[in-house]
KEDOKE-428290 format. One record per residue: x, z, y of N, C-alpha, C, CB in turn; residue in three letters. Coordinates in steps of 0.1 Angstrom, whole numbers, plus 5000, padded with zeros to 4 digits. Glycine has a CB too. Layout:
% residues N
XZYXZYXZYXZYALA ...
//
This chain:
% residues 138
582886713211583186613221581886533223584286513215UNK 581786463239580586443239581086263238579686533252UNK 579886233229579386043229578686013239578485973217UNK 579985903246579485843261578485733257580785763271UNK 578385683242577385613237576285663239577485593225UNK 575785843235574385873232574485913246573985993219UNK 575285943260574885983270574285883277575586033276UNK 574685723278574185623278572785573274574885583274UNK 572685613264571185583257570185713263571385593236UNK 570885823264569785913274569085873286570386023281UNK 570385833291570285763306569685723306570985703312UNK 569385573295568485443296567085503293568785303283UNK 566985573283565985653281564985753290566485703274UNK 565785773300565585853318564885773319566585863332UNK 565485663325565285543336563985423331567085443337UNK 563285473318562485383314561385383323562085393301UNK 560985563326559685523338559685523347558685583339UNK 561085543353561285453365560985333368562085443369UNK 561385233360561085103359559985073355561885033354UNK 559285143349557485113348556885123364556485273337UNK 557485213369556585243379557085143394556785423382UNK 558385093389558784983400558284863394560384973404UNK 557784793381556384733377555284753388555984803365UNK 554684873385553384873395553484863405552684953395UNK 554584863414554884853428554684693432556484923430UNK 555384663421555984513422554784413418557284473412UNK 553284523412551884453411551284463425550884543399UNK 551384593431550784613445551384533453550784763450UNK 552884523454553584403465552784273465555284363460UNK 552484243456551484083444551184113453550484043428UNK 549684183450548484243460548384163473548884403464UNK 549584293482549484293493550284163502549884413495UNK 551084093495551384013499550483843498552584033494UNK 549383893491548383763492546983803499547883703475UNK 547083973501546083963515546683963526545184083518UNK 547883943525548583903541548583733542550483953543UNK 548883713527548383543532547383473534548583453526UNK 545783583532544683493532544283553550543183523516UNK 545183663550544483713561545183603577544883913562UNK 546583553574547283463580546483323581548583463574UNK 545983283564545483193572544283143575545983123570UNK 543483263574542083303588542383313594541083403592UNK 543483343602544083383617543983213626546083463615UNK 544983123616545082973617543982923621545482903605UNK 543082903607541482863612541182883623540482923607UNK 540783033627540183083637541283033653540083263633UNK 542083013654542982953662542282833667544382933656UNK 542382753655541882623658540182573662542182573646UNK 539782713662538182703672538682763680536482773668UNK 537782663690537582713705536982843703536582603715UNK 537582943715537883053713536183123721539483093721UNK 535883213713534483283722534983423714532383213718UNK 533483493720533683623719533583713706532983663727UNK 533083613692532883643683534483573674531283583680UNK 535283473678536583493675537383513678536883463673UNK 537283623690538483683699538483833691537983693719UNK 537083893687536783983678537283973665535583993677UNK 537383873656537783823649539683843643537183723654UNK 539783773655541183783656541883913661541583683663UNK 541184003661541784133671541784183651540384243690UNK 540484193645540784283635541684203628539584313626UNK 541784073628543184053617544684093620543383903614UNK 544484093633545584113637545784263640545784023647UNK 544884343633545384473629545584503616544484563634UNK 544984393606544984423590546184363587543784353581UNK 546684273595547784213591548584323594547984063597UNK 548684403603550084513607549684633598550184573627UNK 548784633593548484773581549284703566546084803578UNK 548784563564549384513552550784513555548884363547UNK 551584463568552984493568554084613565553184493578UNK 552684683572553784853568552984893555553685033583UNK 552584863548552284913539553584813525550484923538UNK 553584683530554684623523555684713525555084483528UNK 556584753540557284763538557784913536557484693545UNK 556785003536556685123524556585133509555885193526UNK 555585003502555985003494557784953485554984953494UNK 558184883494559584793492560284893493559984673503UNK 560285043501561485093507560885223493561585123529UNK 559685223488559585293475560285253464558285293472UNK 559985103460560985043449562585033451560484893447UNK 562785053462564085073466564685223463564085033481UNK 564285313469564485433466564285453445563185513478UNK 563885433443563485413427564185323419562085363424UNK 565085273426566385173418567885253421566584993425UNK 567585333435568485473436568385543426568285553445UNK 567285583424566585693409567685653398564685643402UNK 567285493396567885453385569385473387567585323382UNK 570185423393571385433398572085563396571385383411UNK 571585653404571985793404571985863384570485893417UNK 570785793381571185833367571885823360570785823360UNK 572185643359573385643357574685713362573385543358UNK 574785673374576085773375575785943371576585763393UNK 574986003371574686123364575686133352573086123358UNK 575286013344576185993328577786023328575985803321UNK 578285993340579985993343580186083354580785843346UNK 579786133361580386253370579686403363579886233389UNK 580686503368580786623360579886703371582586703356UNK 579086733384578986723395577286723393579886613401UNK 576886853398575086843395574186743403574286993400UNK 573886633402573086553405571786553408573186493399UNK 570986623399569586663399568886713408569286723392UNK 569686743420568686763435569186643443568886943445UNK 569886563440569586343449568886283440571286203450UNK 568886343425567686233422566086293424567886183404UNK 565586423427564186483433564486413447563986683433UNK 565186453450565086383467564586213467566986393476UNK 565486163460564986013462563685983453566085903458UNK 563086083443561986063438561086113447561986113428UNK 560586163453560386243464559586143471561586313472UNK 560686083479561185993489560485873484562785983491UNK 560485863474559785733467558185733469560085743449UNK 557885833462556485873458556085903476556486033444UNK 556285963486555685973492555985833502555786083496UNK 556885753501556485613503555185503495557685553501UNK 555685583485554185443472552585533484554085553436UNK 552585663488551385733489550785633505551685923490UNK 552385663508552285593522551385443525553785573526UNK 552385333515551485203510550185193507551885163499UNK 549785303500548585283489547285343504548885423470UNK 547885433511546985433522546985383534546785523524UNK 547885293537547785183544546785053541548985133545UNK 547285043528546084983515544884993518546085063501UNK 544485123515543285163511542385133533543485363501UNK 543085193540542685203553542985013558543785353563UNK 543384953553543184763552541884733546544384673542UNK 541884753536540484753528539184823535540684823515UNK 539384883540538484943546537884873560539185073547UNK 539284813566538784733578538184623577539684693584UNK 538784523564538184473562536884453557538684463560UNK 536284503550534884553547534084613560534884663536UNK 534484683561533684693577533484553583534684783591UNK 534584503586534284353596533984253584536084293608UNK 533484253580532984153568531184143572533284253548UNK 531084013576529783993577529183873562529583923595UNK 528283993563526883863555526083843561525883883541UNK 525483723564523883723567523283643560523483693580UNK 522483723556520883653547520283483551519283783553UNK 520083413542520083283545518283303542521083173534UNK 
//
């Protein structure tokens, strides 16, 4: 006979690095959700000068970095989401008789090529930014 105790404790035991990895999601969300706020409020600043051609430029790149940090939020979010399915589906794994293990690849899947999705929205924000990043020598 099988112990719905020790199938339980498998389960939890599944679902541990799932929730590690919706941790690191929930470090990158940090992230990305405070270069959307520094990048918002340069946008403000730059609003508040009179407008020339060096902050019309200005505001064109933020207002592309800001729509790269968006969808990359909202791939990362729709990754941690999909990955609490993961969790979920495991659990129920533990109480239906019914092969499960090709909805939980699919929503792992589904996950991971959303986190890839984020991380290079990411990476192609960072990128803009550094490009349009001026120093000049004093």
């Amino acid at each position: 006979m099988i112990n719905p105790l020790t199938d339980i404790g498998r389960v939890i035991q599944l679902a541990i690095a799932p929730v590690f990895l919706i941790t690191g999601i929930g470090s990158l969300l940090s992230v990305l959700s405070g270069r959307l706020g520094r990048t918002i409020d340069r946008s403000r600043v730059l609003h508040a000068i009179p407008s020339n051609d060096d902050v019309v430029a200005e505001l064109t790149v933020l207002s592309t970095r800001a729509k790269l940090i968006y969808r990359a939020i909202m791939l990362a979010t729709s990754s941690a989401l999909l990955i609490s399915c993961v969790i979920i589906t495991l659990f129920l794994s533990a109480f239906e008789t019914f092969p499960i293990g090709a909805v939980i690849a699919v929503l792992f899947a589904a996950a991971i090529i959303a986190l890839i999705g984020a991380l290079l929205l990411f990476l192609r924000e960072v990128f803009l930014a550094t490009r349009a990043l001026r120093i000049h020598p004093r």
